[in-house]
Residue, then its C-alpha position, 0 to 999 in steps of 0.5 A: x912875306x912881304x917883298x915889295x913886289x907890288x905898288x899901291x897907287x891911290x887916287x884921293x879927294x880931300x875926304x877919302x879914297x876914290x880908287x885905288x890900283x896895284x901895278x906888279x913889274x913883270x920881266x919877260x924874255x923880250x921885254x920888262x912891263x908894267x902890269x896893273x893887276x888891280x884896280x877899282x873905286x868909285x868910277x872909271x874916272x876915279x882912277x884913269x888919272x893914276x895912270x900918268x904916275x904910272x906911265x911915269x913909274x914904268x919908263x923910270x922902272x925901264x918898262x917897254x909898255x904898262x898892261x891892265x890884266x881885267x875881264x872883257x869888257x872892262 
């Protein structure tokens, strides 16, 4: 089912796709966040640039604070 739940942000030249990001927001019993659950693309700074619209989004969302969920050392 779809439910929305998620965003897609996507990072793009004048050709194609770069890199591409899923945020979820998640409610805690102490605060509600922003969670990117997934993110990838060409480079690292293919996507860096999503995250001010992101920042941006979680704050308008009432976020206290945006999370990247990956392995260690990513």
């Amino acid at each position: 089912m779809l439910a929305g739940d998620a965003l897609l942000w996507l990072a793009c030249d004048s050709e194609s796709i770069q890199a591409a990001a899923v945020t979820e927001l998640h409610a805690t019993e102490w605060r509600k966040m922003c969670v990117v659950v997934a993110c990838g693309g060409k480079s690292m700074r293919a996507w860096l640039p999503l995250l001010a619209g992101i920042e941006t989004y979680a704050r308008t969302a009432g976020c206290a604070c945006v999370r990247i969920m990956g392995r260690k050392g990513w």
